[in-house]
C-alpha positions as CSV (number, residue, x, y, z in Angstrom):
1,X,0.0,0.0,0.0
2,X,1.1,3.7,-1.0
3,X,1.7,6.1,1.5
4,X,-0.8,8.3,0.3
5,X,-3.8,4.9,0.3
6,X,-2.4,4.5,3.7
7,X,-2.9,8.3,4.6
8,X,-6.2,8.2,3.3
9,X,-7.5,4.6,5.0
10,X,-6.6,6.3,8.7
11,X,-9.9,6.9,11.1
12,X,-8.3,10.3,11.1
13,X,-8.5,11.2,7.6
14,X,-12.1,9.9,7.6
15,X,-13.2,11.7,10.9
16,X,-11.8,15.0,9.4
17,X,-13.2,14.6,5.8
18,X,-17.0,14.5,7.6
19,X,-16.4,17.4,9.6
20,X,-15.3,19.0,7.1
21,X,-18.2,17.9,5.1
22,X,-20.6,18.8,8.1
23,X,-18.5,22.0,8.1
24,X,-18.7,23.1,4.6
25,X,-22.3,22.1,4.7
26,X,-23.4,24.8,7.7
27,X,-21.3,27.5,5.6
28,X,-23.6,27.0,2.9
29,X,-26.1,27.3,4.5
30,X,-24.8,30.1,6.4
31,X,-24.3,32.3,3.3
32,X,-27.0,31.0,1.7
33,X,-29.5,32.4,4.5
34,X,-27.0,35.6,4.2
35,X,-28.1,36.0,0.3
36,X,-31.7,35.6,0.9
37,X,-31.2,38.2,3.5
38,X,-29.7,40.5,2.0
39,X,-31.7,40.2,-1.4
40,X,-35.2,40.4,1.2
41,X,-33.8,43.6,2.9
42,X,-33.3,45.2,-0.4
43,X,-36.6,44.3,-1.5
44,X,-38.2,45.9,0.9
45,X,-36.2,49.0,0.9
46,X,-37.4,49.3,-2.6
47,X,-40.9,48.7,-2.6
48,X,-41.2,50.9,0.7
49,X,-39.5,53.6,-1.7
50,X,-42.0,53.0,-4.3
51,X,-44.9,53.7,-2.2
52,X,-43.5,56.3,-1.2
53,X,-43.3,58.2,-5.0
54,X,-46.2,56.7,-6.0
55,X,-47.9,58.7,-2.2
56,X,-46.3,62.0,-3.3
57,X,-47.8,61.9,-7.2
58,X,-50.9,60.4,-6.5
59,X,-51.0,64.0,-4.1
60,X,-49.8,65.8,-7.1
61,X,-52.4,64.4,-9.1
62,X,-54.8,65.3,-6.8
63,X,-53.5,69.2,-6.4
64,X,-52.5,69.6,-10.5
65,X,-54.4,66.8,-12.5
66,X,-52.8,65.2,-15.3
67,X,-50.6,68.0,-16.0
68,X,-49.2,68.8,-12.6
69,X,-48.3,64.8,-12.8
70,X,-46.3,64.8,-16.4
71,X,-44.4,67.8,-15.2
72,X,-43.6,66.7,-11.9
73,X,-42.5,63.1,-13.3
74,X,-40.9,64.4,-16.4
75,X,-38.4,66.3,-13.7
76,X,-37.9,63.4,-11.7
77,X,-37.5,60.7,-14.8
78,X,-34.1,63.5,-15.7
79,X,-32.3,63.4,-12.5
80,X,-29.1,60.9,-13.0
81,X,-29.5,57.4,-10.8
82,X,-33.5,58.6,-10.8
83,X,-35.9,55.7,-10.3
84,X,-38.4,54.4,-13.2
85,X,-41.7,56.2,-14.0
86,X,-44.3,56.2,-17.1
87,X,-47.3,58.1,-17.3
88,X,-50.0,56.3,-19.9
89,X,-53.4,57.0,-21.3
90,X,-56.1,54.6,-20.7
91,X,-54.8,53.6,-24.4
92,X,-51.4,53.1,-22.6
93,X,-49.8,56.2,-24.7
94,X,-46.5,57.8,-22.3
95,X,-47.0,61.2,-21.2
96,X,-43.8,61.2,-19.2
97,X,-41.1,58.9,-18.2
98,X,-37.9,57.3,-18.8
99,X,-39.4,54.0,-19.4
100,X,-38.5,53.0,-22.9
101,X,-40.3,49.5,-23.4
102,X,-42.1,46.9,-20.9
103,X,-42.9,43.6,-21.2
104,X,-46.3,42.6,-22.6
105,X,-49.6,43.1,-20.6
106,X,-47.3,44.6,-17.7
107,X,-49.2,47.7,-17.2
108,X,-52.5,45.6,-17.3
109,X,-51.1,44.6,-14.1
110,X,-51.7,45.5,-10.6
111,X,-49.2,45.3,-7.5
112,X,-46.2,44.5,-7.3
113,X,-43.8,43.0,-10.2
114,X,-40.4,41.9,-11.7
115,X,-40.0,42.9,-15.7
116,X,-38.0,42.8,-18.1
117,X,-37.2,47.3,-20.0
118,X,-35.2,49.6,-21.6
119,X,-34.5,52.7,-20.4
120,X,-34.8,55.8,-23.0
121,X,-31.8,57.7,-21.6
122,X,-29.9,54.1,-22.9
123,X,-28.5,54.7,-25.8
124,X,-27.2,51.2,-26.3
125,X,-30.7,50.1,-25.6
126,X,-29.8,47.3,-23.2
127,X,-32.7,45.2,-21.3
128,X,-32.7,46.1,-17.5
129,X,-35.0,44.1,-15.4
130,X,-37.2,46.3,-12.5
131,X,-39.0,45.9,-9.1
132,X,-42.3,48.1,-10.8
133,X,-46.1,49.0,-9.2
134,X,-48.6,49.9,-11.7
135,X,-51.0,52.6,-9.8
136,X,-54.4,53.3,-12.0
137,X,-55.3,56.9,-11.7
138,X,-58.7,58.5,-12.0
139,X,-59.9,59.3,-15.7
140,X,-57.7,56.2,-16.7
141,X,-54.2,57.6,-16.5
142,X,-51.8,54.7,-15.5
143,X,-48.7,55.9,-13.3
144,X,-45.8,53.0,-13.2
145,X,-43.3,53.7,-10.7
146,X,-40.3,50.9,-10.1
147,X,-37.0,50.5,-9.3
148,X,-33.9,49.3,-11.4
149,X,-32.6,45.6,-9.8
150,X,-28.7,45.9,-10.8
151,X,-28.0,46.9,-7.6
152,X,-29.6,44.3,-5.7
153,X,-28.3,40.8,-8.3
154,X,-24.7,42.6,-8.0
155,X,-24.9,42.5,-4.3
156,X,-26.1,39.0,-5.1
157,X,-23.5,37.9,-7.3
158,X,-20.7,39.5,-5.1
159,X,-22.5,37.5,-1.8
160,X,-22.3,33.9,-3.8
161,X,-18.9,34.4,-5.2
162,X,-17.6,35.4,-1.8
163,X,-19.3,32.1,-0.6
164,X,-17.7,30.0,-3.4
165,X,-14.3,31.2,-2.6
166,X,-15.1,31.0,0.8
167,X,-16.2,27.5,0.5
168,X,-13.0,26.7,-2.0
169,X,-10.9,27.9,0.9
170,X,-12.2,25.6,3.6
171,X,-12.0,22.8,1.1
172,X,-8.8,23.3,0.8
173,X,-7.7,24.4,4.4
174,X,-9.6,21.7,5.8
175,X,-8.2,18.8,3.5
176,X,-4.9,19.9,3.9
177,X,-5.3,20.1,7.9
178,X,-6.3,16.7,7.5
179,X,-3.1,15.6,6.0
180,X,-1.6,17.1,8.4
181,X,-3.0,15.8,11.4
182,X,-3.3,12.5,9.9
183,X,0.1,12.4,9.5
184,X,1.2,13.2,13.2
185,X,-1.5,10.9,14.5
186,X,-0.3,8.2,11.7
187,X,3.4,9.1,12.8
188,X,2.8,7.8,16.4
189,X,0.4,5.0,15.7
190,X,3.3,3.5,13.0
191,X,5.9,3.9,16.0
192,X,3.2,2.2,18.6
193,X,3.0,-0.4,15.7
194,X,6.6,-0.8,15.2
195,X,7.3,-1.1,19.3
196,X,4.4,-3.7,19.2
197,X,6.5,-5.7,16.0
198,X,9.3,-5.7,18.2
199,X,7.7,-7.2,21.3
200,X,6.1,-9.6,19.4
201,X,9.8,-10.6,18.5
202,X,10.4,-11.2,21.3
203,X,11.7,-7.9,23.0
204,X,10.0,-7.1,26.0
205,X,11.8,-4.2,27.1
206,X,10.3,-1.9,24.4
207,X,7.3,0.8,25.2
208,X,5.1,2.8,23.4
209,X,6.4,6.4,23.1
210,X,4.7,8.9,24.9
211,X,4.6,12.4,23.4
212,X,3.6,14.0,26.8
213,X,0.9,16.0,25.3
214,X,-1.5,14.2,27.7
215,X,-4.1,13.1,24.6
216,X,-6.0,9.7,24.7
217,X,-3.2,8.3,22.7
218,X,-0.7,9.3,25.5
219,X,-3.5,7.9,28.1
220,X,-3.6,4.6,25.8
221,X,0.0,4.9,26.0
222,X,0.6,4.8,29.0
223,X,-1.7,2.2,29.8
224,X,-0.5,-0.6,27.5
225,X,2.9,0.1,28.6
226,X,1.8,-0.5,32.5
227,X,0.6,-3.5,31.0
228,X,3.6,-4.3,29.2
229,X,5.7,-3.8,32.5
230,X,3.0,-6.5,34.3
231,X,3.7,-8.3,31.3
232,X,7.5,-8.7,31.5
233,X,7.5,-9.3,35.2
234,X,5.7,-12.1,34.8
235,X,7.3,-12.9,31.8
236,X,10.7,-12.4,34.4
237,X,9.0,-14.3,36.8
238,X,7.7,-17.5,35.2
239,X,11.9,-17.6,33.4
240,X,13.0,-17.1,37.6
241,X,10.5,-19.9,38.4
242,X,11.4,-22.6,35.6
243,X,15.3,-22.1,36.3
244,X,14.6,-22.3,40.0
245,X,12.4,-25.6,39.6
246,X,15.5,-27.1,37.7
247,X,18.0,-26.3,40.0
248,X,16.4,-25.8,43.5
249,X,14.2,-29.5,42.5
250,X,17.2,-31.4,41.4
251,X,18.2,-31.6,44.5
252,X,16.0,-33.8,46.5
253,X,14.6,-35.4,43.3
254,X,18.3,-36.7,42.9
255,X,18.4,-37.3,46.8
256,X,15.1,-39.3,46.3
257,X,16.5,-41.4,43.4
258,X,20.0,-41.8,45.4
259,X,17.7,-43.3,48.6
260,X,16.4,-45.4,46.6
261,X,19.2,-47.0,44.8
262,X,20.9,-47.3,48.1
263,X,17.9,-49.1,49.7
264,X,18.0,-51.7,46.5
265,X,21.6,-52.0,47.1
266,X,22.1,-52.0,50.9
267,X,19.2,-52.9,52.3
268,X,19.2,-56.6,54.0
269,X,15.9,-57.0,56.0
270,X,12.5,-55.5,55.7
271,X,13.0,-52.9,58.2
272,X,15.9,-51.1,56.4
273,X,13.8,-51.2,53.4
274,X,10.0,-50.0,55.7
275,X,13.1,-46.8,56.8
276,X,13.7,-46.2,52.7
277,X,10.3,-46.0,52.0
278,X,9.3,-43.9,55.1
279,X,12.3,-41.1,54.4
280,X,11.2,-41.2,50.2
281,X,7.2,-40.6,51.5
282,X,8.6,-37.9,53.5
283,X,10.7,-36.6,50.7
284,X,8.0,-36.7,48.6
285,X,5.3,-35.2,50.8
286,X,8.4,-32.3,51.0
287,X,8.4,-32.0,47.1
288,X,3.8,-31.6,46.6
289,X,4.2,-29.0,49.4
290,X,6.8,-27.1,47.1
291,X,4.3,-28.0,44.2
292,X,1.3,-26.9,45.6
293,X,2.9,-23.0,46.7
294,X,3.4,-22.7,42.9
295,X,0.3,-23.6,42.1
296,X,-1.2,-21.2,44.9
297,X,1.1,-18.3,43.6
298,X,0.2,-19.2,39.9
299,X,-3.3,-18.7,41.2
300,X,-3.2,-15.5,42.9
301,X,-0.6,-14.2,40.2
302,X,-3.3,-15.0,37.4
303,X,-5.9,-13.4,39.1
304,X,-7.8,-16.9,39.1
305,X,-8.8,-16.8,42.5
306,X,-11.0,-13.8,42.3
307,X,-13.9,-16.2,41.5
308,X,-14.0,-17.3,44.7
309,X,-14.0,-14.1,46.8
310,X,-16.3,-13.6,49.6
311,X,-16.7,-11.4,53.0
312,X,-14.7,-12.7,55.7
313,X,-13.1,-11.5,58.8
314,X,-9.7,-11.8,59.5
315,X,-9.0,-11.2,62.7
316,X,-11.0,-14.5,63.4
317,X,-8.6,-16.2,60.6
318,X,-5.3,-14.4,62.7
319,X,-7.2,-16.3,65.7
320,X,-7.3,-19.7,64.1
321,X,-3.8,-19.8,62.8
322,X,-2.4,-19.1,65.9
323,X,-4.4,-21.8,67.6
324,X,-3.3,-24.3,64.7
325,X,0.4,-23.3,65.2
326,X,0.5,-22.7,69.1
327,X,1.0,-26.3,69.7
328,X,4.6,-25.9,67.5
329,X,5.5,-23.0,68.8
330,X,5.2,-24.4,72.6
331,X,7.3,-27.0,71.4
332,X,10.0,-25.1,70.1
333,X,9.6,-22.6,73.5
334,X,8.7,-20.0,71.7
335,X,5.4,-17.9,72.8
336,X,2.9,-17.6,70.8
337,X,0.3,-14.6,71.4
338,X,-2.2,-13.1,68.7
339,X,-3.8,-9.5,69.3
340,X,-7.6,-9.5,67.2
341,X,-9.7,-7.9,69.6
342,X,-11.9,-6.2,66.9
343,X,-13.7,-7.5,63.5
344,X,-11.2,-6.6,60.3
345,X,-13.7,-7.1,57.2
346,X,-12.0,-8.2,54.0
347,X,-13.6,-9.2,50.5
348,X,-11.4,-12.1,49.3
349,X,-10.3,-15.0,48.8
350,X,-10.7,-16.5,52.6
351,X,-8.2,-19.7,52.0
352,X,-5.5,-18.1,50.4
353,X,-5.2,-15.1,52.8
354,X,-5.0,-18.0,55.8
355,X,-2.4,-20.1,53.6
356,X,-0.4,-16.4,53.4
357,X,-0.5,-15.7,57.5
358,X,0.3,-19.5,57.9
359,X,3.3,-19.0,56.0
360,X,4.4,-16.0,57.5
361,X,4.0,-17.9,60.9
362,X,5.3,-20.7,60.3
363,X,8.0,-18.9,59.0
364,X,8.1,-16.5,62.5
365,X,8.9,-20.1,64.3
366,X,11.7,-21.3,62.0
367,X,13.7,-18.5,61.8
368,X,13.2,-16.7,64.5
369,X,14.0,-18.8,66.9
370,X,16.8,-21.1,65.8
371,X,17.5,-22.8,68.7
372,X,19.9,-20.6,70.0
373,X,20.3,-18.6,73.8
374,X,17.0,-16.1,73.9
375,X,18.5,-12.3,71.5
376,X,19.1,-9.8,74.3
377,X,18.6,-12.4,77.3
378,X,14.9,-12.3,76.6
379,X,12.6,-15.7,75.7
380,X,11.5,-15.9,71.7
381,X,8.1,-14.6,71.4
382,X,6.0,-14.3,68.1
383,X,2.9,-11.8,68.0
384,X,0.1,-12.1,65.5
385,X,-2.1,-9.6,65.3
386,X,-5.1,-8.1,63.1
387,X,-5.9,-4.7,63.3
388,X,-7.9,-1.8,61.2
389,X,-5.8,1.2,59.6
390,X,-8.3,3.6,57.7
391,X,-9.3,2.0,55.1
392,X,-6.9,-0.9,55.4
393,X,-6.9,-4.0,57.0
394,X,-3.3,-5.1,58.5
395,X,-2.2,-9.1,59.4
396,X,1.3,-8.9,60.7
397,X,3.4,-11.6,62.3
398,X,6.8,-9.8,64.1
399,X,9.0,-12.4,65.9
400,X,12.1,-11.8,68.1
401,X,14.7,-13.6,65.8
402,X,17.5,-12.2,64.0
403,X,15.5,-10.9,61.0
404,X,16.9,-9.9,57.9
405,X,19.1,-7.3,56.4
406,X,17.2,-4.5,54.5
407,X,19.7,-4.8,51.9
408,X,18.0,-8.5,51.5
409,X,14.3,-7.5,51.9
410,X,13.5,-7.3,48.5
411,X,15.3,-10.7,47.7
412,X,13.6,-11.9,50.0
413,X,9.9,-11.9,48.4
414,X,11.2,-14.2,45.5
415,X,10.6,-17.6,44.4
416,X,13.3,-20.1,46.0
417,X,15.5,-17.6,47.4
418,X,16.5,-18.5,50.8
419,X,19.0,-16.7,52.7
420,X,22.4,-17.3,54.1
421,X,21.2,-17.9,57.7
422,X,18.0,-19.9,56.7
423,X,19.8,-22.9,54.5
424,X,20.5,-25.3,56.9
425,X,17.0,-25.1,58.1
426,X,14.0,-27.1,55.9
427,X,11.8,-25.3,53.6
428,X,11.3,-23.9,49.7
429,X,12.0,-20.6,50.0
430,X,8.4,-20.0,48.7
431,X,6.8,-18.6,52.0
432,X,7.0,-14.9,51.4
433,X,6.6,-15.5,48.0
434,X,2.8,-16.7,48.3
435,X,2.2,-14.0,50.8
436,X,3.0,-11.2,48.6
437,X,1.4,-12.6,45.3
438,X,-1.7,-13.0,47.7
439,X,-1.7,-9.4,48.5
440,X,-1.4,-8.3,45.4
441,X,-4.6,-10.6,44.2
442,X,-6.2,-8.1,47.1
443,X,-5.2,-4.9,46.2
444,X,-3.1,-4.8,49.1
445,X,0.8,-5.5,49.4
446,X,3.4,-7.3,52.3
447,X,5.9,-5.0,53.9
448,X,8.6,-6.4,55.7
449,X,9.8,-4.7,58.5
450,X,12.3,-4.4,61.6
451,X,10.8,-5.4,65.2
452,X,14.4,-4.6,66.9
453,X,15.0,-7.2,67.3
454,X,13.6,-9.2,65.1
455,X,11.1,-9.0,61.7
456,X,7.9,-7.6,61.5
457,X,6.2,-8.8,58.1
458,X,2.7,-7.2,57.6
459,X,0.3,-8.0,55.0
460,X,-1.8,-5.5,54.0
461,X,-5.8,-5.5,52.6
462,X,-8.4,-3.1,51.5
463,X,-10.7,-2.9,54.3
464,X,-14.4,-4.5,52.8
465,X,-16.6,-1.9,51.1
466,X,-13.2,0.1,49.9
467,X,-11.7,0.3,46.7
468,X,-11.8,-2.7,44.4
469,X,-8.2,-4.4,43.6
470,X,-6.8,-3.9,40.7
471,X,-3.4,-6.0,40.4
């Protein structure tokens, strides 16, 4: 396609050529209301004249007779620019005048009418045509009294030319501001279209420009390339996750494979082998638990588990988990104490905001007491709590560990990444992971913060009847 076909096939070209058209139509009109105007007004300037000279020599008539009226009209008919008047006999014989010749049967006429004469002051004879009145006087005298047209059709004439050059102009100005601004808005749409080529390629680090103008395309703009951002974490993400699954899985499915080898080669009675079995089910069990956190965090990533959204309140869930993990914590002498004393209303997803504080307890337990002398000669103590902020509903967990670095918080949210201090303990590194993909499902987001001693992680909702999430 020619640049030119292409020009002409854009929605801007089209939009402009029917406003221009509704445009060009309205100026028509305009000028054509204008001319009939104008041509009215004149009209009636000269018929209001008329009457006005056939008044003053019907009075003459009246005052003179017949001969008062030629002389009077025969003064008037001499006068340079003067208006047209015959005097006729009932036989239609002029008296007095300039009127050279009328059309047929015109002073059989009465009121007002347009004809066709000829002056006899002319000398090249030429046919005028006349606004006239035909006024019959007693005795049968006939006085016509009119007024020459020229002025009025060249008014005319100049009022429709102006329009057609008028009109020719915004043709012209119009189509051409078309091109124009079909070509800046066809500029920008073929760079959108060539940024789009190249993500389709396979670039996901390219974005629309933005001219900052602030214009729906700079709103569309902006927009898409929001989306395209989304797009290329996730994008990021789901590359982080598959070379995580190879490496971080490899290891116990290769420890599960070595187990069993060993308990075909080693083992002598059924006891050894019951031991094999019991430490691959447990290996196993180890691996669907890593399993199933992907498939939650694929789930809230996706946005899937909006279907299933309800009202709940979660200070009775911050109750229930800490009930569930009490037990544990007792056993690792660590206290346990949640603070819900008030309803927190949330609209979501009622299991996988539970799954998110279990995680972030049963994280509080691991690592923040590892077994060590009590930080700062005081016992391990995890609090749980579930408060109102405004309009937001916080779940935090803050434990009396060691916590971790700021420098490492942000590392910390990711698939599979475990810190230095947490390796030698059991678990996927997906904990923090789930929690934060769940807040985003809500609208919300999870902070992690510094209990001195200790971390504080908080997960933060839209309070019900708020703002709906968007992420």
């Amino acid at each position: 396609m020619t640049a030119l076909g292409k020009l002409l096939r854009t929605t801007a070209f089209k939009l402009t050529l029917v406003y221009l058209t509704v445009f060009a139509l309205f100026a028509v009109f305009l000028l054509g209301y204008f001319a009939w105007n104008t041509r009215r007004l004149i009209t009636e300037q000269i018929t209001q004249t008329v009457d006005a000279e056939i008044t003053g020599l019907a009075e003459q008539y009246r005052q003179g007779g017949i001969r008062r009226l030629v002389f009077v009209v025969d003064a008037r008919s001499r006068r340079p620019g003067s208006s047209l008047y015959l005097v006729t006999t009932r036989a239609g014989e002029g008296l007095a005048g300039n009127v050279g010749s009328l059309s047929t049967g015109i002073l059989e006429t009465s009121g007002w009418t347009e004809t066709a004469y000829r002056r006899l002051d002319d000398p090249d004879g030429a046919e005028h045509h006349a606004l006239i009145r035909v006024f019959q006087l007693p005795a049968g005298f006939r006085l016509l009294v009119g007024r020459d047209l020229e002025e009025r059709e060249r008014l005319h004439d100049i009022v429709i030319a102006a329009g057609r050059w008028s009109l020719a102009v915004v043709i012209v100005l119009g189509v051409a501001g078309g091109f124009f601004v079909t070509r800046r808005v066809l500029k920008r749409v073929d760079a959108m279209t060539e940024t789009t080529r190249q993500i389709m390629d396979g670039d996901l680090t390219g974005r629309l420009p933005v001219a900052g103008t602030g214009d729906e395309l700079d709103r569309l703009a902006t927009n898409l390339n929001a989306m395209l951002e989304r797009i290329e974490a996730l994008m990021h993400g789901l590359k982080e996750v598959s070379d995580n699954i190879a490496h971080d899985l490899k290891t116990p499915l290769t420890r599960l494979r070595n187990r069993c080898e060993e308990a075909l080669r080693l083992a002598e009675d059924e006891s050894q082998y019951r031991a094999a079995l019991e430490s691959t089910i447990e290996e196993s069990e180890a691996l669907i638990r890593t399993f199933n956190a992907l498939l939650m965090i694929a789930r809230a990533e996706s946005g899937q588990a909006r279907d299933g959204m309800t009202e709940f309140d979660a200070a009775e869930i911050a109750r229930g988990v800490g009930e569930l993990y009490e037990p544990l914590a007792d056993e690792k002498g660590i206290h346990l104490k949640v603070e819900a004393p008030a309803a927190a209303p949330v609209h979501g997803n009622r299991e996988l905001v539970s799954q998110a504080l279990a995680n972030l307890v049963d994280n509080a337990i691991k690592y923040g007491a590892t077994g060590g002398p009590p930080l700062n000669g005081a016992a391990a103590e995890i609090l749980v709590t579930a408060a109102g902020e405004g309009d937001r509903i916080l779940l935090a967990v803050a434990d009396s560990g060691r916590g971790i670095p700021a420098a490492d918080r942000g590392r910390a949210v990711e698939r599979f990444v475990r810190l230095e201090q947490s390796r030698s303990l059991p678990g996927s590194g997906l904990g923090l992971s789930l929690a934060s993909a769940v807040a985003r499902l809500h609208g919300g987001e999870l902070k992690l913060e510094d209990n001195h001693p200790g971390l504080k992680t908080v997960i933060l909702l839209p309070r019900s009847g708020s703002a709906p999430p968007t992420a």
